[in-house]
N, C-alpha and C positions, 0 to 999 in steps of 0.2 A: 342403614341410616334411616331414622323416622321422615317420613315423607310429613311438609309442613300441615299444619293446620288448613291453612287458606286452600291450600290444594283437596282438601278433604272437608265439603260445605257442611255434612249431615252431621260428622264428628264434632264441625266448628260448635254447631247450637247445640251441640250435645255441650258442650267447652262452657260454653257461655251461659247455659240453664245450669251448671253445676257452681260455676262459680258468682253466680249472682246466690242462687238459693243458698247458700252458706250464706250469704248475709243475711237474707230472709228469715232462715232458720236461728239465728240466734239473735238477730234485732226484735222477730213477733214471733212467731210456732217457738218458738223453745223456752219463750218468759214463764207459762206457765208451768214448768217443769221446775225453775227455778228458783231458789231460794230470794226472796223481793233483796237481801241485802247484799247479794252480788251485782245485781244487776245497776249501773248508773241511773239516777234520776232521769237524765235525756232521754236516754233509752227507755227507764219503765214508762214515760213519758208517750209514746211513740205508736204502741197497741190502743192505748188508751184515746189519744187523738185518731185514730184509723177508725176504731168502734164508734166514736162520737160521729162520724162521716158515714160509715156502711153500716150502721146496727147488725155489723157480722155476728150472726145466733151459736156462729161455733168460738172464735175468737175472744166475743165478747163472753160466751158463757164461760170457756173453758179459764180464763183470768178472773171470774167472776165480778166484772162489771155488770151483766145483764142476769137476769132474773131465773137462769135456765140452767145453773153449772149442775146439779144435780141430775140433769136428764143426758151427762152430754160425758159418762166418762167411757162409754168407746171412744169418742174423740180423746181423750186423753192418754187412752189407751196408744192410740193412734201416732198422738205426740210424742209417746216414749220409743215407740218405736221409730220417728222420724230421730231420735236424737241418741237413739243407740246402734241399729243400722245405715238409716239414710245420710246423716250428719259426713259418719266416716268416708262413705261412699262416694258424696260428691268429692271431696279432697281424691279419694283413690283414683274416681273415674276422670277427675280433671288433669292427674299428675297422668297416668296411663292414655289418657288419650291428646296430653301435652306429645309424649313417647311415641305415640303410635303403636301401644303395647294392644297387641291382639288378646293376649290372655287374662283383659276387661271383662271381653265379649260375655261371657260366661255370668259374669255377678251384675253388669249393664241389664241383661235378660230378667233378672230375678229381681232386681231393683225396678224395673219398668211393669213388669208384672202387680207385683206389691203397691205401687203406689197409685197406676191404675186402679187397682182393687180398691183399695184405702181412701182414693179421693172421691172415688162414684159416692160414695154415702154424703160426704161432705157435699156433694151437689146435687144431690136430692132433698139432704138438709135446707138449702137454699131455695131449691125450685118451690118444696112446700112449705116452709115457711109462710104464716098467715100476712095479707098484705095489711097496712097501715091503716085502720078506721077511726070514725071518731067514736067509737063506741067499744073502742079496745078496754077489754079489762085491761086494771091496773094489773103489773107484771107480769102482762104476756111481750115476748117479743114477737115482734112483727116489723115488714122493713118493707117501705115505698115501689114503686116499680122501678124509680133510679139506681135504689140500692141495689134492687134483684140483678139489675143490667150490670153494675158496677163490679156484684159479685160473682157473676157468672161470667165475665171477661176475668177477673182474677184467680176464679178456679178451674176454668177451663182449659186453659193451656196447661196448668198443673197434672189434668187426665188425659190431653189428648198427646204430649210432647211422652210421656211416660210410657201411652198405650204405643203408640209408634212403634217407639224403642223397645218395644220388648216386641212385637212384628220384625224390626231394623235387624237386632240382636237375633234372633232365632233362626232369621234368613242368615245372616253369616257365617252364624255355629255351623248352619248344615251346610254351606257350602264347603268350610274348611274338613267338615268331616267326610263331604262327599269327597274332595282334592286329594286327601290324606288314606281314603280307601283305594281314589283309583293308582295313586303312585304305591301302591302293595302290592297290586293286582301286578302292574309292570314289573 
């Protein structure tokens, strides 16, 4: 019998980061992937006010609101891979670690890996990002010291919840393999 969530803290935010970013991912990161007339007004709506607020240089470029979408298709690259791999992933790893299904462990690892990987650029994008001047060419983006604050609490949990997990993951692969070697030996 699956031992509950609540009894399992690390699981739990794993639970809760998967099932929120499925909103995330198909409310803002997956618009750009999509055809404008699937998506509800509300919703195309929604990126559009967020960019207006963080002059996000990846967001805003990759929807092409901002001046930049042209220098930014690794990010998109990126996107497609959030919405071919990572999309299914969270459903998988939130139903499996609903379960308490050990046999996650293994694609939790690869998925934390990967989006660690993926998101360092996106936060490097942010950190160098030019700040705000009055003497900004037109269409350059550039974003305040708020923004940068705003942005870097938004995508930091993104890389460090990921990086974790794939530390979290790697320690339990090897324990179940050390377990599973010494009950041979016996």
């Amino acid at each position: 019998m699956a031992r509950p969530l609540t009894s399992r803290p690390t699981d739990l935010v794993y639970f809760i980061y998967f099932v929120t970013h499925v909103v995330a991912s198909l409310i803002i990161d997956l618009q750009p992937m999509l055809p404008a007339a699937l998506v509800p007004t509300v919703i195309r709506n929604l990126p559009i006010s967020y960019v207006k607020m963080s002059n996000d240089p990846l967001i805003g470029g990759a929807m092409g609101i901002l001046d930049n979408k042209d220098q930014l298709v690794w990010f998109r690259t990126f996107l497609g891979l959030e919405m071919i791999f990572q999309l299914p992933l969270f459903i998988l790893g939130a139903r499996a670690l609903w379960k308490d299904s050990k046999s996650i462990y293994i694609w939790l690892l690869i998925y934390g890996a990967s989006t660690a990987t993926t998101t360092l650029p996106c936060l490097t994008t942010v950190i160098y990002t030019p700040p705000l001047s009055p003497n900004q060419p037109v269409g350059t983006v550039a974003i305040s010291g708020e923004q940068r604050l705003l942005l870097l609490a938004s995508y930091l949990p993104y890389f460090l919840l990921p990086l974790y997990m794939t530390w979290d993951m790697a320690s339990r692969i090897t324990k179940q393999i050390s377990s599973g070697q010494s009950k041979k030996k016996a």
